[in-house]
C-alpha positions in Angstrom: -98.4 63.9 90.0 -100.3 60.6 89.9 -101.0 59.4 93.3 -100.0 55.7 93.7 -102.4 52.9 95.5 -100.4 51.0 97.7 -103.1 50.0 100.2 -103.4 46.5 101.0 -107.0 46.0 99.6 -106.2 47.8 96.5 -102.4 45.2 96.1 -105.3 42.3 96.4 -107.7 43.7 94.0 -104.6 44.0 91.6 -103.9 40.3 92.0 -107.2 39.3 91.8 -107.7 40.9 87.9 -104.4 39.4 87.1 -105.7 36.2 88.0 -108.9 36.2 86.3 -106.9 37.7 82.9 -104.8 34.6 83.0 -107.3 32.2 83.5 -109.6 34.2 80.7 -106.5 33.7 78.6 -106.0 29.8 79.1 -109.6 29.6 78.7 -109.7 31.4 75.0 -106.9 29.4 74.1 -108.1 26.2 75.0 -111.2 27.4 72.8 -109.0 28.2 70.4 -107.4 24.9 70.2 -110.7 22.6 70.6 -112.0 24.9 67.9 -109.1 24.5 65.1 -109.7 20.7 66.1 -113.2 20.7 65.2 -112.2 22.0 61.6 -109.7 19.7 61.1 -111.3 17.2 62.3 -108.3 15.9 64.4 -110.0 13.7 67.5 -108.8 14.2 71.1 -105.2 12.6 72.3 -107.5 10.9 75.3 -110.3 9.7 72.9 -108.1 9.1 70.0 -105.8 6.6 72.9 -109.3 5.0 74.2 -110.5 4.4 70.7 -107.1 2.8 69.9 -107.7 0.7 73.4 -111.0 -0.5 72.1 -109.8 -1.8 69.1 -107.6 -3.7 70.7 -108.4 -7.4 72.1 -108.3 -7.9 75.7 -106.7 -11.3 76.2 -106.5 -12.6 79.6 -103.4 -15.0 81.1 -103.8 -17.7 83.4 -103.9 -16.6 86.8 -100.9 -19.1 87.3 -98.7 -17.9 84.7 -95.9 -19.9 84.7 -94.6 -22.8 81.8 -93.1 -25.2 84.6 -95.9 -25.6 86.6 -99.4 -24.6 84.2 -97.8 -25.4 80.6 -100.8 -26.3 78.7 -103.2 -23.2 80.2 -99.9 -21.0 79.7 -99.1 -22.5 75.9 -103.2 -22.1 74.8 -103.0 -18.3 75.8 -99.7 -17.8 73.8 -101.2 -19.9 70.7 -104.1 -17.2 71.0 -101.7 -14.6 71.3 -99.6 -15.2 68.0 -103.2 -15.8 66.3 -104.1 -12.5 66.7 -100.6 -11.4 65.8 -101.2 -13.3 62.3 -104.2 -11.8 62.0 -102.9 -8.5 62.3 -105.0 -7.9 65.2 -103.7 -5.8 68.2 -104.1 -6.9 72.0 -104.3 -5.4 75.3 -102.6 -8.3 78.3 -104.5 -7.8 80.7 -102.7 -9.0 84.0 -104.9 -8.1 86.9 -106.3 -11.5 88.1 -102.5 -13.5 87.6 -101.2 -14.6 91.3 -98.6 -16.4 90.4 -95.8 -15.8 87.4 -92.9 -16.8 86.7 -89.7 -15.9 84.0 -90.2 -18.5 81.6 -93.4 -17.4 81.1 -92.5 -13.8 80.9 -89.7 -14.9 78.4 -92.4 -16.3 76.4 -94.9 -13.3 76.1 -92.0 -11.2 75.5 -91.2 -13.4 72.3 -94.5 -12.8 71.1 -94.9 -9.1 71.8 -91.6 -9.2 69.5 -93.4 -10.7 66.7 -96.1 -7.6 67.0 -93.8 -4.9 66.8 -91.9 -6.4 63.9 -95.5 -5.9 61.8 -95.8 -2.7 63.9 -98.2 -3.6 65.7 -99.8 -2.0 69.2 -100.0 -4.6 72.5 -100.7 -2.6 75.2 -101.4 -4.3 79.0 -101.7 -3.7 83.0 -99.6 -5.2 85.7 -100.8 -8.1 88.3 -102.9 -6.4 90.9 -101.6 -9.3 93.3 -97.9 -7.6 94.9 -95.7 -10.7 94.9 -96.5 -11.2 91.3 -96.0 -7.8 90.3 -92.6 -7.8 91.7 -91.4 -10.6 90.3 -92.7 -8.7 86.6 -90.6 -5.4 87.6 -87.5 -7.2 88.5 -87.6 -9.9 85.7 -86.1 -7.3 83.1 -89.4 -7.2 81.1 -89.3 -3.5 81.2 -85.8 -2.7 79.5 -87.9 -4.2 76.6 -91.4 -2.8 77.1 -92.6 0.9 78.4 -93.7 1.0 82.0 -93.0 2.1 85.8 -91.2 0.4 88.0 -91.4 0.9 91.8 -88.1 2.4 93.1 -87.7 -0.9 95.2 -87.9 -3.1 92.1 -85.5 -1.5 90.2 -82.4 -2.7 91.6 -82.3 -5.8 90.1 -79.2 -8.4 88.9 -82.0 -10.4 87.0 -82.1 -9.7 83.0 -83.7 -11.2 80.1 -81.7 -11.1 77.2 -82.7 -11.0 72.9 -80.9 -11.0 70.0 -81.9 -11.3 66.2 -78.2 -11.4 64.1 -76.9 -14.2 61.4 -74.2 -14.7 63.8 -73.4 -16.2 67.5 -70.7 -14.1 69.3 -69.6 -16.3 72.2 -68.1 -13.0 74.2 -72.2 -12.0 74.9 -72.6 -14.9 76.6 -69.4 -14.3 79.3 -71.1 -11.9 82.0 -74.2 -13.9 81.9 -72.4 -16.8 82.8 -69.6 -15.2 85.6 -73.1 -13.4 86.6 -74.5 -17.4 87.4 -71.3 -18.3 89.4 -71.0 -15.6 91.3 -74.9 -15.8 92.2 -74.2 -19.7 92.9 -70.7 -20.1 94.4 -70.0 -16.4 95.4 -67.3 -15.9 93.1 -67.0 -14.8 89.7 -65.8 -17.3 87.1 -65.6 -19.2 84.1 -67.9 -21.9 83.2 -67.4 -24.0 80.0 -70.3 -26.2 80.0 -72.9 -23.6 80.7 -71.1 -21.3 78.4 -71.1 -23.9 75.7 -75.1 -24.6 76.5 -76.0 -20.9 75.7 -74.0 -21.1 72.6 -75.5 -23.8 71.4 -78.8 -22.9 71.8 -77.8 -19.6 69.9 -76.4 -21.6 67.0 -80.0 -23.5 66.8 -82.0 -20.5 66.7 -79.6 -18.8 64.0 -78.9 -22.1 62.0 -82.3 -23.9 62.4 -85.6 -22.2 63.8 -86.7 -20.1 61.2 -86.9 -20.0 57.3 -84.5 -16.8 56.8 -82.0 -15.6 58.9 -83.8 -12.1 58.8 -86.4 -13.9 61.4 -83.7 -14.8 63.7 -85.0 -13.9 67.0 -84.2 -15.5 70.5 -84.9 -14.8 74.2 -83.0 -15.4 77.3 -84.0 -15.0 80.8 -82.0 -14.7 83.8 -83.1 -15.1 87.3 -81.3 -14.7 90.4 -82.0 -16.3 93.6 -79.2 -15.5 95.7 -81.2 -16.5 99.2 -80.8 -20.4 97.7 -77.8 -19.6 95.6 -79.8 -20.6 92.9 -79.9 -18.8 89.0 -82.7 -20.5 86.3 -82.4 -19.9 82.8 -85.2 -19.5 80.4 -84.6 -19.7 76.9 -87.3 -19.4 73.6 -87.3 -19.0 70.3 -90.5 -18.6 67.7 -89.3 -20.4 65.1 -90.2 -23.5 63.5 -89.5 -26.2 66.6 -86.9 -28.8 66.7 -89.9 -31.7 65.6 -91.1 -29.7 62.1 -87.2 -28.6 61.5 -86.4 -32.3 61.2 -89.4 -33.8 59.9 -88.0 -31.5 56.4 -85.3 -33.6 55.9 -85.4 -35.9 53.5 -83.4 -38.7 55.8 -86.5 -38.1 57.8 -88.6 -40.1 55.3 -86.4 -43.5 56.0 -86.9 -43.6 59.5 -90.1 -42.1 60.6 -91.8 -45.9 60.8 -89.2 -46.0 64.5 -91.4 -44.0 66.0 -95.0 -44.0 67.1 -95.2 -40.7 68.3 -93.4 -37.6 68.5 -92.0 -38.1 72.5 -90.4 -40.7 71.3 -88.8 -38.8 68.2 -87.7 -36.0 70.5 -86.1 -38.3 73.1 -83.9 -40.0 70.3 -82.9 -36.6 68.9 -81.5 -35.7 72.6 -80.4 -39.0 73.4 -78.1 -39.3 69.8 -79.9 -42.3 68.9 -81.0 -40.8 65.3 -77.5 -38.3 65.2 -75.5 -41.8 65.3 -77.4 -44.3 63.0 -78.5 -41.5 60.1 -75.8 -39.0 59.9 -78.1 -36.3 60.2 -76.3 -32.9 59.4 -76.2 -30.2 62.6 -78.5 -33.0 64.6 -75.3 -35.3 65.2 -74.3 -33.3 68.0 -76.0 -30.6 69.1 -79.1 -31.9 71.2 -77.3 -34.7 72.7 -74.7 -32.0 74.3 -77.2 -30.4 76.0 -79.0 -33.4 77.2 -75.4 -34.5 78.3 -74.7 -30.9 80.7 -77.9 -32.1 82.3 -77.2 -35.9 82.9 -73.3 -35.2 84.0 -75.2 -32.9 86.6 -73.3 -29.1 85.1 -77.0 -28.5 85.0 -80.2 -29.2 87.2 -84.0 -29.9 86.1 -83.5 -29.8 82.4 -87.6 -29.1 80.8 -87.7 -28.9 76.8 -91.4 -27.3 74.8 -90.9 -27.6 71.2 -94.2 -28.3 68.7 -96.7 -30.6 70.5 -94.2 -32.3 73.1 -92.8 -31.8 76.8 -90.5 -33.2 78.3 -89.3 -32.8 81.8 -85.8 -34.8 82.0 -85.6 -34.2 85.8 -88.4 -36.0 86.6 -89.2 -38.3 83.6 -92.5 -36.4 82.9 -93.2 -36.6 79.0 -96.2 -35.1 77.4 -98.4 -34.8 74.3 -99.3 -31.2 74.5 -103.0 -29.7 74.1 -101.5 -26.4 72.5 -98.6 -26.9 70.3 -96.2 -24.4 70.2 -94.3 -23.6 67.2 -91.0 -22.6 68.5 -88.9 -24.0 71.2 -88.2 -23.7 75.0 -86.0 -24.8 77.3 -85.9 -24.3 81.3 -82.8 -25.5 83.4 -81.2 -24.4 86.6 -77.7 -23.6 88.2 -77.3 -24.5 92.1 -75.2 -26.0 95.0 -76.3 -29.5 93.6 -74.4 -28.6 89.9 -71.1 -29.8 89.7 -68.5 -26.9 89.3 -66.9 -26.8 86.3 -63.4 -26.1 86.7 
């Protein structure tokens, strides 16, 4: 009969070999693997991802990254942006050094980082290093649409940024966005036509107007809820052609472009009506000038539109020739105590 070691040096020793046989064993397979590698000639997942990395473009925001209150720094990083997206070029955002950012301009880069991915291409990035910033990025929504980790604290959030790319407007989409608003606002739940009809149109512009094919049709909307001032902004952009080229194609264009001597004063009549009511201009009668109206009957607060090389700022009578053009079109507006109720 075998006699059987059951001393406690010899149960260690035991453990000990068992170890070192399992580690010996990880180790010839991980020689195994780096070895078949070598044949094939397959890199490393780490170096292949760094490589990848380095091809990439680092492109740096300003560190106030917002369209309200830095729109020309803000528009000359997004006009580099789609450049390299032309190009076919892929980017890495770097965000470290931003202190300030806001959801317009995260509306905006996530437009463009649409336009990547439809010609499959990589844009990679980093989060603000600066904490106020980076919360406002994790509860913004940006991150339904793009990988990344959110902090457990930032991920209760009522704010949402919306997209869509369809031939058609379904007006039922627009519904908890807007009950959302008045809730946020008034504390209750509820309809709201004007601001219902707004986001519709807007919709209807992108789909009808902004691009060449309705295959392009893409827009963003951001939502952002301040419910310490009972306050909601909206941010809304599309990358399409912008409402100034759009029109300048039509032929009725032609008759009355001696009007104007510049292009503030072209985008002013179109919201005003001027040029709906003395040229007939099919889907410009009416449009515009409704949304300019929401903001001068007050349904709607601080009303700021970006489309080719012009800003305006209704609110505050600011109007602008912009150093950056941007082909596309943005609008900012806000819902608050001051807004009348629509009932």
């Amino acid at each position: 009969m075998k006699k059987k070691f059951t001393s406690p040096t010899f149960k260690k020793h035991v453990e000990r070999r068992q170890k070192s046989s399992l580690k010996e064993g990880r180790i010839h397979k991980a020689w195994l693997t780096e070895k078949r590698r070598k044949e094939q000639g397959t890199p490393k997942p780490k170096l292949q991802w760094e490589r990848q990395t380095k091809k990439r473009k680092t492109v740096f925001p300003p560190t106030i990254f917002s369209l309200v209150k830095n729109p020309n720094e803000v528009l000359s990083f997004i006009t580099s942006l789609k450049n390299y997206c032309h190009k076919g070029k892929e980017v890495h955002v770097s965000l470290e050094k931003v202190t300030t950012i806001s959801h317009d301009a995260i509306a905006m880069i996530l437009s463009v980082i649409g336009e990547f991915n439809d010609k499959n291409l990589i844009v990679s990035g980093n989060k603000p290093t600066d904490p106020v910033a980076r919360r406002v990025l994790e509860r913004s929504g940006f991150f339904n649409h793009v990988r990344g980790f959110i902090e457990n604290d930032n991920r209760d959030t009522i704010n949402s940024i919306l997209t869509r790319g369809k031939k058609v407007v379904k007006s039922d989409e627009t519904a908890p966005v807007v009950l959302g608003a008045m809730n946020t606002v008034w504390g209750r739940e509820s309809r709201n036509q004007k601001l219902q009809g707004m986001l519709i149109e807007l919709m209807a512009n992108s789909v009808n107007h902004a691009y060449p094919t309705k295959s392009e049709v893409r827009w963003w909307l951001s939502v952002n809820h301040n419910e310490k001032n009972n306050e909601v902004s909206f941010s809304f952009v599309d990358n399409g052609i912008g409402i100034l080229k759009k029109i300048k194609t039509k032929n009725i264009f032609q008759k009355i472009s001696h009007i104007f001597t510049n292009n503030i004063e072209l985008l002013e009549d179109l919201f005003s009506g001027e040029i709906g009511s003395s040229t007939k201009l099919v889907n410009r009668g009416r449009g515009l000038p409704s949304i300019y109206e929401r903001f001068s009957d007050s349904y709607i607060r601080n009303l700021l539109v970006i489309t080719n090389d012009v800003l305006i700022d209704f609110s505050n009578g600011k109007k602008e020739l912009l150093n950056s053009p941007f082909d596309g079109t943005f609008y900012y507006w806000e819902l608050n105590k001051e807004s009348i109720k629509w009932k």
